[in-house]
C-alpha positions in Angstrom: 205.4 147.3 241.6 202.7 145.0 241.4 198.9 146.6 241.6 196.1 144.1 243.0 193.1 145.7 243.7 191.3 144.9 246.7 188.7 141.9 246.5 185.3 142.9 246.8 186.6 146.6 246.5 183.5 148.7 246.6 182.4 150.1 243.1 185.7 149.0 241.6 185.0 147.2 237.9 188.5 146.0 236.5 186.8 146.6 232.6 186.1 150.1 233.4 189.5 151.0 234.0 191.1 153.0 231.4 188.1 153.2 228.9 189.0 153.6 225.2 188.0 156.9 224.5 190.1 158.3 227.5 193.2 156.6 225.9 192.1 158.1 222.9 192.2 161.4 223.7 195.1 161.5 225.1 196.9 160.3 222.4 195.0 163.0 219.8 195.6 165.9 221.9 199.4 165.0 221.7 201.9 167.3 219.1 203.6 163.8 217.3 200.1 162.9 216.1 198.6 166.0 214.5 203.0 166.0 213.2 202.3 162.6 211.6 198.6 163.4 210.2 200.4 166.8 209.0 203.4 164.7 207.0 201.2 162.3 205.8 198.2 165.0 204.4 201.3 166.8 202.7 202.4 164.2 200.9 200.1 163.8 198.1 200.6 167.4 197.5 204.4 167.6 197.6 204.2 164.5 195.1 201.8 166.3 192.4 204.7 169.4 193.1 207.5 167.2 191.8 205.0 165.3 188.8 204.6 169.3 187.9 207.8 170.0 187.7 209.8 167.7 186.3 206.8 166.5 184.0 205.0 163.6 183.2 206.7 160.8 184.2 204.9 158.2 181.2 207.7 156.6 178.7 210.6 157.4 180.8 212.0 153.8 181.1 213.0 151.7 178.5 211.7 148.7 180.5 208.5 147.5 181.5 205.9 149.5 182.7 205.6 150.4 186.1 203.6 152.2 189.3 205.3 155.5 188.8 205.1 155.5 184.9 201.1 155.5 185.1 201.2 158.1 188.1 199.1 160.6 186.6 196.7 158.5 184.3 194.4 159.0 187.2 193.3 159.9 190.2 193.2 156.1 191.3 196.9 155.9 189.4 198.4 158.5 191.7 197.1 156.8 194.8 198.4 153.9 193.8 201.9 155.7 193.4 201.9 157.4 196.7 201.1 154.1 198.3 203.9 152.8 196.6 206.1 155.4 197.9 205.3 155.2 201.1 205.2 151.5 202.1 208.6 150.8 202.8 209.1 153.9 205.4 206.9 156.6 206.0 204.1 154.6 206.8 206.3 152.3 209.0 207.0 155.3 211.1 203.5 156.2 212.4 202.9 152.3 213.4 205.9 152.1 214.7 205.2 155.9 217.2 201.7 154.8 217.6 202.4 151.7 218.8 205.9 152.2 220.3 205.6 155.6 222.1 202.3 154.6 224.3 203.7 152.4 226.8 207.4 153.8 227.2 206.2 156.8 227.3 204.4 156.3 230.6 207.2 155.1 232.4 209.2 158.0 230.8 206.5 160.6 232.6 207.2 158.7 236.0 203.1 157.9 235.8 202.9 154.2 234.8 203.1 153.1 238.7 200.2 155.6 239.2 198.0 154.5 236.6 198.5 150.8 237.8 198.3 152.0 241.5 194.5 153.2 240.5 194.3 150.2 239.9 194.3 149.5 236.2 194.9 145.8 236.1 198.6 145.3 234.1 196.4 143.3 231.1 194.0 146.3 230.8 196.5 148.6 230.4 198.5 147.5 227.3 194.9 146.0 226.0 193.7 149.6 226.1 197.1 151.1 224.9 197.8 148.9 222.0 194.1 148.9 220.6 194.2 153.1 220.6 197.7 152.4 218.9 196.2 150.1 216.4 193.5 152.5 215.9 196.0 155.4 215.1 198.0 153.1 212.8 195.0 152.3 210.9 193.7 156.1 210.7 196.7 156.5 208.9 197.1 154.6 206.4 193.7 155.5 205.5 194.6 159.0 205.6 197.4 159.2 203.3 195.3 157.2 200.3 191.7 159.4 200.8 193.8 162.8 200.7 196.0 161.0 197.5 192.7 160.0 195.9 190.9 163.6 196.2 194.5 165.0 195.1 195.3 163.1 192.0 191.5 163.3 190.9 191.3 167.0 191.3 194.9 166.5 189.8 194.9 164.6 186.6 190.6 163.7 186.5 188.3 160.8 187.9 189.1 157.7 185.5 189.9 154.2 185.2 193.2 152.7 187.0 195.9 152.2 184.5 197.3 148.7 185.5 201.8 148.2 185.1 201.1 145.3 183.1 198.5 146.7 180.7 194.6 147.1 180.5 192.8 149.2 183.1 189.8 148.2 185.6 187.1 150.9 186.1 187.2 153.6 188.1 184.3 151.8 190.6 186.5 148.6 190.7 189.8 150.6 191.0 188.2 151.8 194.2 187.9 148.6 195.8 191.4 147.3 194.4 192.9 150.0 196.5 190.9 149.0 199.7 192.0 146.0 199.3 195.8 147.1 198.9 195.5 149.5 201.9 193.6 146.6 204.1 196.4 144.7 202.9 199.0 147.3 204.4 197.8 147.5 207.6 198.4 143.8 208.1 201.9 143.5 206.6 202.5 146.2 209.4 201.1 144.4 212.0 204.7 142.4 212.7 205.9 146.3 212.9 203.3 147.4 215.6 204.1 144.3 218.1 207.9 144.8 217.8 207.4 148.3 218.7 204.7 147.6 221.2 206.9 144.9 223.3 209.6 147.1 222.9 207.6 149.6 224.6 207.1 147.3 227.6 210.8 146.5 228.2 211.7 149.9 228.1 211.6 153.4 229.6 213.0 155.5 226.8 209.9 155.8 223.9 213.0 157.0 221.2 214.0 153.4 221.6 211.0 151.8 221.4 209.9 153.6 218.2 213.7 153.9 217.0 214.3 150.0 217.5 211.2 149.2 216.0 211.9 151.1 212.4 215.7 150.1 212.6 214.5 146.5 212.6 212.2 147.2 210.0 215.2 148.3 208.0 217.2 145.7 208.6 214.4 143.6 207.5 214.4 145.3 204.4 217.9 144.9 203.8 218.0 141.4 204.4 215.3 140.8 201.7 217.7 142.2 199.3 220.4 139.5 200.0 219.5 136.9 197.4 222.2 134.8 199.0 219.6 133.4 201.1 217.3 131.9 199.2 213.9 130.7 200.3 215.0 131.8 204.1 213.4 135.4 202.3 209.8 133.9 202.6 210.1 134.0 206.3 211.0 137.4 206.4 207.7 139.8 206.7 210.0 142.4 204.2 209.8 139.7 201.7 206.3 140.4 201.3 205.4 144.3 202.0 204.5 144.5 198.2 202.5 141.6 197.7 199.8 144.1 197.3 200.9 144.5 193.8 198.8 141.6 193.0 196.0 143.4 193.3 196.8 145.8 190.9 196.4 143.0 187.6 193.7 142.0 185.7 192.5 139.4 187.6 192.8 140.0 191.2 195.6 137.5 193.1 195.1 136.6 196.8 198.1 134.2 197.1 201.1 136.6 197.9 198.6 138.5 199.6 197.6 135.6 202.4 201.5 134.5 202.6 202.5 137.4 203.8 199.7 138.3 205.6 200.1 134.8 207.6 203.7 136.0 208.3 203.2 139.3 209.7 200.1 138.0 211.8 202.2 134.9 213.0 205.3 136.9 214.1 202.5 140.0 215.7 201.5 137.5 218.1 204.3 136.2 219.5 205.5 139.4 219.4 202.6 140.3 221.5 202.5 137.6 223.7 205.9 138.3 225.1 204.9 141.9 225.8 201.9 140.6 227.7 203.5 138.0 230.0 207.1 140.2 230.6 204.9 143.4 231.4 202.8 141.1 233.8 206.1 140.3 235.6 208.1 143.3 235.4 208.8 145.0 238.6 207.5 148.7 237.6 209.7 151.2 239.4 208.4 154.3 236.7 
């Protein structure tokens, strides 16, 4: 189905198709996202739960220091933790609903073909979708650190960031370590949000948009793990999720950090250019 408006059309303004907020509030209203704001809120708390019962968690291993040995030093600590828990799946999930569900889902509903019969011009449409999805994403993964932060500092006290390997930074300076980790997150997930998104567009079932997207991710992840291959890793967005961790030493390190930033955005837009010019020829039946 292909929707061209009528030239000259009178009162019809292609950029005031689909505004933002509408989008928006669609995607609110609906049960998956209060689900994943619920899962995400509770985590912080169900982590606290386990550090009270099984105790604290400092001079457990025999090795070097690590994330989860300085867990409850502080509240910035325990953010740092639950960051660290979460990067390689939980917060792939929400990106990968946000971002995988919005289009699919349309087609699922049997209203895509209305919404471009309207007309909302193809480009518009995903435009409007993926920027709420994008949105979303990033709502998250600022929700799980700020509820982590009040958490672990009502927790285990306001204080400076115990660092893995040794010395701490200020609890001021902690704060804008772990913006930087979490700004750092949201791009490394960026290659996770166009595979879910094009996904979206070449198909009418949102479970396989969202499932393909996080299956991928985990094959990704597994890959990584395969030492076999060498410096073929480095061109594998999985290679690079904790790069973050380099903000988290003495002296702050950006190399690892632009690498695999440069990866994830590289791979985001092709990703996302194949979306735009497939969904622009597809024949929309849905």
């Amino acid at each position: 189905m292909t929707a061209t408006p009528v030239a000259g059309a009178p009162g019809y303004r292609a950029r005031h198709t689909l505004p933002l907020r509408v989008e928006a509030r669609r995607q609110l209203r609906r049960r998956r996202t209060l689900v994943m704001a619920a899962i995400l809120a509770l985590l912080p708390f169900v982590l606290v739960t386990a550090f009270a019962i099984g105790g604290d968690p400092a001079g457990r291993n025999t090795g070097r220091i690590s994330l989860m040995d300085t867990a409850t030093a502080s509240g910035g600590n325990f953010t740092a933790t639950a960051l660290f828990v979460s990067v390689g799946f939980l917060l792939v999930v929400p990106v990968a609903l946000f971002c995988g569900d919005t289009v699919a889902s349309e087609a699922s509903w049997s209203s895509l073909r209305y919404l471009l019969a309207a007309p909302v011009p193809r480009a518009r449409l995903l435009l409007s979708k993926l920027t709420v999805g994008l949105v979303f994403s990033a709502a998250a993964m600022l929700l799980l650190p700020l509820v982590a932060l009040g958490v672990g500092t009502a927790a285990y006290g306001w204080g400076p960031l115990r660092l893995p390997a040794g010395g701490e930074l200020p609890a001021g300076d902690a704060v804008g370590r772990l913006a930087v980790v979490v700004g750092y997150v949201f791009v490394s997930q960026l290659v996770t949000a166009a595979l879910a998104f094009w996904l979206s567009t070449v198909t009418d079932a949102p479970l396989g948009a969202v499932g393909g997207a996080v299956g991928l991710t985990i094959v990704g992840n597994v890959l990584d793990q395969v030492t076999a291959l060498g410096g073929w890793r480095d061109v594998l967005p999985a290679h690079w999720q904790f790069a973050w961790a380099d903000a988290l030493q003495p002296q702050l390190e950006w190399s690892g950090m632009i690498q695999g930033a440069s990866v994830s955005v590289a791979y985001a837009l092709v990703l996302l250019a194949l979306a735009f010019r497939g969904f622009a020829r597809k024949d929309v039946v849905s």
